[in-house]
C-alpha positions in Angstrom: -7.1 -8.7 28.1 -9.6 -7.8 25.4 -10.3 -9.5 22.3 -11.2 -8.3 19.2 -12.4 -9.4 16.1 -13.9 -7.3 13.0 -15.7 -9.0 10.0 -17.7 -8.0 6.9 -14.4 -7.2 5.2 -14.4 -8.3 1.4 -14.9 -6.8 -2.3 -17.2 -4.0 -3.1 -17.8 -2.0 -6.5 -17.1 1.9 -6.5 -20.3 3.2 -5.0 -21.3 0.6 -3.3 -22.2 -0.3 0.5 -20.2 -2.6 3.3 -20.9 -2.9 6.7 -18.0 -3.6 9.5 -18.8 -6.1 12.5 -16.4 -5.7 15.4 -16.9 -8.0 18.5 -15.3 -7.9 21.4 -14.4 -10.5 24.6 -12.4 -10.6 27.4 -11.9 -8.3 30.5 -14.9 -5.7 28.8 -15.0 -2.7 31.2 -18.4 -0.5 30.7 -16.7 2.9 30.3 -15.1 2.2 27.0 -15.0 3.6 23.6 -14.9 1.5 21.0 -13.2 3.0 17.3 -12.4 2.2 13.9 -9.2 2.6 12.2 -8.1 2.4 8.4 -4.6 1.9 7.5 -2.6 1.8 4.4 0.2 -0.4 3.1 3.5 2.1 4.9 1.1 4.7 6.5 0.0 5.1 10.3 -3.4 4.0 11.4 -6.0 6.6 11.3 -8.7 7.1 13.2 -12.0 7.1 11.4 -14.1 7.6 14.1 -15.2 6.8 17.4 -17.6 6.0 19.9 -18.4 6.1 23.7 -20.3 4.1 26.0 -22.9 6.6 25.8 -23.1 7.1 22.3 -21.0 10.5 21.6 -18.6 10.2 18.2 -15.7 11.7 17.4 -16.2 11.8 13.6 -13.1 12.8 11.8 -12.5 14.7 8.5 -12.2 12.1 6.2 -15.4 9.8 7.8 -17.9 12.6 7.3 -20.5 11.5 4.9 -19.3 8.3 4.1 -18.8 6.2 7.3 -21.3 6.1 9.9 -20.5 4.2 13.0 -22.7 2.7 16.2 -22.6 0.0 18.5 -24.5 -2.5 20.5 -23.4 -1.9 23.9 -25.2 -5.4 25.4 -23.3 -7.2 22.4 -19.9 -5.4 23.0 -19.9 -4.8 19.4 -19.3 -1.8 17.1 -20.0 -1.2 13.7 -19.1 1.0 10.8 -21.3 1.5 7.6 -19.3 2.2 4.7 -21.0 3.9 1.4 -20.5 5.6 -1.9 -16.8 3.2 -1.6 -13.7 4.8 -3.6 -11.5 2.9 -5.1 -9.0 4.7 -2.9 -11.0 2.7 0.3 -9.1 0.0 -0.7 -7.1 -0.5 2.7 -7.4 -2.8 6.2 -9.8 -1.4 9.0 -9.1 -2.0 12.1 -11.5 -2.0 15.4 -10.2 -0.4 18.6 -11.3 0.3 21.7 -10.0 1.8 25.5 -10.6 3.0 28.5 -9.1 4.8 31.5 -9.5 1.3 32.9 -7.5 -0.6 31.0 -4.0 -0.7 30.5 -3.7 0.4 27.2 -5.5 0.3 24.1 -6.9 -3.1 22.4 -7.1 -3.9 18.1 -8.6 -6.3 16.2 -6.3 -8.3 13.8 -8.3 -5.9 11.0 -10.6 -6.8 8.2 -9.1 -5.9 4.4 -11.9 -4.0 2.0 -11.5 -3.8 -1.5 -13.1 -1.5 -3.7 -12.9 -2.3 -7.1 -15.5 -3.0 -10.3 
């Protein structure tokens, strides 16, 4: 079992900064990637982006430019720097991660962001 659990959610004015803290705990296997997802009231999760043990992302089409993400690998934490914030960010982010290791893939309980002035 893995554990995780994001922080740095909160309010934010359009065009500003926020940074996401994910830690994780537990049964941590080294070959994992760890991920951030966003997800709005009625919609599927979607991926924002991803990383692997050794650092390679899998940036997706709505992250680019706006969300950069890395991780502390001796920490077992990942991150996710959010800037120039929309008022259509407003949604939950959640923190992921797997590996061909474990039996299936772990969240966080998310982190809610609102951008508004």
């Amino acid at each position: 079992q893995v554990h995780l659990v994001e922080s740095g959610g909160g309010l934010v004015q359009p065009g500003g900064s926020l940074r996401l803290s994910c830690s994780a705990s537990g049964r941590i296997v080294g070959a994992n990637t760890m991920a951030w997802y966003r997800q709005a009231p009625g919609k599927q999760r979607e991926l924002i982006d991803s990383m692997t043990f050794e650092g390679v992302t899998d940036y997706r089409g709505s992250a680019r430019g706006r969300f950069t993400i890395s991780r502390d690998n001796d920490n077992n934490s990942v991150y996710l720097q959010m800037n120039n914030r929309k008022v259509e960010d407003t949604i939950v982010y959640y923190c992921a991660t797997w590996s061909p290791l474990y039996a299936r893939a772990y969240f966080g309980q998310g982190t809610q962001v609102t951008v508004a002035p």
